[in-house]
Structure formats: C-alpha cells, structure tokens
N, C-alpha and C positions, 0 to 999 in steps of 0.2 A: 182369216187373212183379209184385211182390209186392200180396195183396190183403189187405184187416183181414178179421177176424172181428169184429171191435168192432161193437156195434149203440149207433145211435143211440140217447140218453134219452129213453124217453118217459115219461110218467106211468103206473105201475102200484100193483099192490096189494102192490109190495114194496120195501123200503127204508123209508128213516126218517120219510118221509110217511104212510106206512103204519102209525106205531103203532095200538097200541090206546085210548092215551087223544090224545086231538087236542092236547090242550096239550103234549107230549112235542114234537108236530110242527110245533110253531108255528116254534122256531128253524131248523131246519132249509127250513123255506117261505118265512121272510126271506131266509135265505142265498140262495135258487134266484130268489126275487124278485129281488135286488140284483144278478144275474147276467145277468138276461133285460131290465133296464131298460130297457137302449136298442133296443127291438124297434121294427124303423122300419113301422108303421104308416101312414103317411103320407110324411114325407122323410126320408133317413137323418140320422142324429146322431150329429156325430164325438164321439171322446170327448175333445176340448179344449172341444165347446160343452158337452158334461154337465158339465164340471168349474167351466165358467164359472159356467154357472147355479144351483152350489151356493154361490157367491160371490154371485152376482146373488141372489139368492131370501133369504140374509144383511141385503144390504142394505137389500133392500125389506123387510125385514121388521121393521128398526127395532131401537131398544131393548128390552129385554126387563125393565130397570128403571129408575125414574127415574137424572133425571142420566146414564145410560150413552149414549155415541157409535159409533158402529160403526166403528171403527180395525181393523186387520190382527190386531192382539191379543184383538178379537171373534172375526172372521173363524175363525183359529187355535183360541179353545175352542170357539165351536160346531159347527166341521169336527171336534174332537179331533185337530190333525195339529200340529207341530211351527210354533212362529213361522217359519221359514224359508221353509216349504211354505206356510204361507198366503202370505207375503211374493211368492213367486213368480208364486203364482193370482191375487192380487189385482195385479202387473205384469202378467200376462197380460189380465186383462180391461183395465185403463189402458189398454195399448195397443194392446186391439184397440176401442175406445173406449165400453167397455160403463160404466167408471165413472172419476172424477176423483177427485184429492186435494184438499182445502180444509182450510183453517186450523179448529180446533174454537172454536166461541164460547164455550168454557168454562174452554179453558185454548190461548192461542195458541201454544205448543210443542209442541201436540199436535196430528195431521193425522188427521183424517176421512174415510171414502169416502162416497161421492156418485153417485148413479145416472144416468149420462145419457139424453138422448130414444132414443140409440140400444141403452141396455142396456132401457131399457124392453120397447122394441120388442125387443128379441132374447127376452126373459122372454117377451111373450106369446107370441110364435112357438114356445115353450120347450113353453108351457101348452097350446098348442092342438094341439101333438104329444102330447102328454100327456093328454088330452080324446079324442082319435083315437085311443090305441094302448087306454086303457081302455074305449073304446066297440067297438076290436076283440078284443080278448079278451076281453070279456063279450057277445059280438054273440048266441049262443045259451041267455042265461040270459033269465029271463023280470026282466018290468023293474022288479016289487018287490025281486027280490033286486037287483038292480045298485045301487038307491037304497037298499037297507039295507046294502049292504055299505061302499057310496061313504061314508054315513051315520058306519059304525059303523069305518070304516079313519078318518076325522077325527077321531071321538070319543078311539079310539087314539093318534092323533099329540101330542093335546091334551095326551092322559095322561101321556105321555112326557116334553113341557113340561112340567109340573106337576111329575111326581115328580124331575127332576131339580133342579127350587130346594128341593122337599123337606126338611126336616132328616132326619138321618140318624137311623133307628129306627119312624118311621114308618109 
C-alpha cells in the first residue's frame, strides 16, 4: 500500500491568500469559496440540487427589466452557460417538479418558466442550508463582524447587478 505525502489544505500564511495587498487576494478567495459551497452544515447537498437552485433562485428572482420574462434564454445569460446547458437545467428542474412551462402574456409563442409550491419549497430548504452552513463557519467570529460581513457580502452582490447593466467605461 503505497502512502501520500500530500497534506491536506489548510489556511496559512502562504499562498495567494497570502498576498500582501488583500485585494490581490480577493480572486483567489472567490475561487476557494465557490469550491467549498456545498459544505453540508446541516444535510448534504447533491450537486443536481446546487444546480437546480441556480435555476430556482433565476426564477424567483424575476425580471431584471421591464417587459422581460424569465424564458430559458434568461436562465442561459444570467448562468453565462450556453442555451443548450440552460435548456437542460431548466428540463431538469420540470421534471423534478421545481418549475413549469406557460405561455408568456406578452407574446404567446413564447414559453416562460414558472415556479411551483414545490420549487418554492425546495428554495427554502435551499436557504436554510445556506443560513446553517453560514452560521457555521462564522460560529467563532464575534457577531458584529458576522452582521457586517453578511451586510457587506450583499452590498457586493448588489454591486455586481449594477455594474453588469453598466455601460461600458464606466
């Protein structure tokens, strides 16, 4: 039986977390964030329900401008993934019966998705794993920082909205 020498990752004071100016390290912290997502704090989470609830979380979230519908060609820009791949994700959630197809009242050749009681329900289940894994990996911070960070990680998300309708030069 052959053994690693490989050691586990843990956080130190070396690597790209590590720079010297912290905004060097910010992308790099996304990356390792985006890696750790599904830290099952509470129940595990396959990675077909993660995937759903990036469709799910689309939906509920509506237009982003008048007149827009949330069609699979939504879905598709705000994932950034090819029509096909959203096309898939959003058959995947139909039929596990997280959303429906309807006629759009805007233009009836055109089909909409629809959130049902039971994608609802899977969303909040979604959130409150989500609620539970942030309240355990900040379980030893004190609880201004938790609420300034909760705070200031929204303000961020906001920003990203925003700058992305942006015009360019901005």
């Amino acid at each position: 039986m052959e053994t690693s020498t490989r050691q586990t990752s843990v956080p130190s004071s070396k690597g790209p977390l590590a720079a010297a100016d912290p905004l060097d390290a910010v992308g790099p912290a996304f990356s390792r964030l985006r890696r750790a997502s599904a830290l099952n704090a509470e129940t595990p989470v396959s990675r077909k329900d993660m995937t759903r609830t990036l469709v799910l979380n689309i939906v509920e979230e509506g237009p982003e401008e008048d007149g827009q519908e949330i069609t699979v060609g939504v879905v598709a820009e705000r994932l950034a993934v090819d029509p096909s791949v959203a096309s898939r994700m959003v058959t995947d959630c139909i039929s596990a019966g997280y959303l429906v197809r309807a006629a759009s009242q805007q233009d009836g050749r055109r089909t909409i998705l629809q959130m049902t009681e039971e994608g609802m329900a899977m969303l909040a289940a979604f959130r409150r794993h989500q609620r539970a894994a942030f309240e355990f990996i900040t379980r030893t911070w004190p609880e201004a920082e938790r609420l300034q960070f909760a705070r200031l990680l929204i303000k961020y998300v906001d920003s990203v909205a925003q700058a992305r309708h942006a015009p360019a030069g901005d």
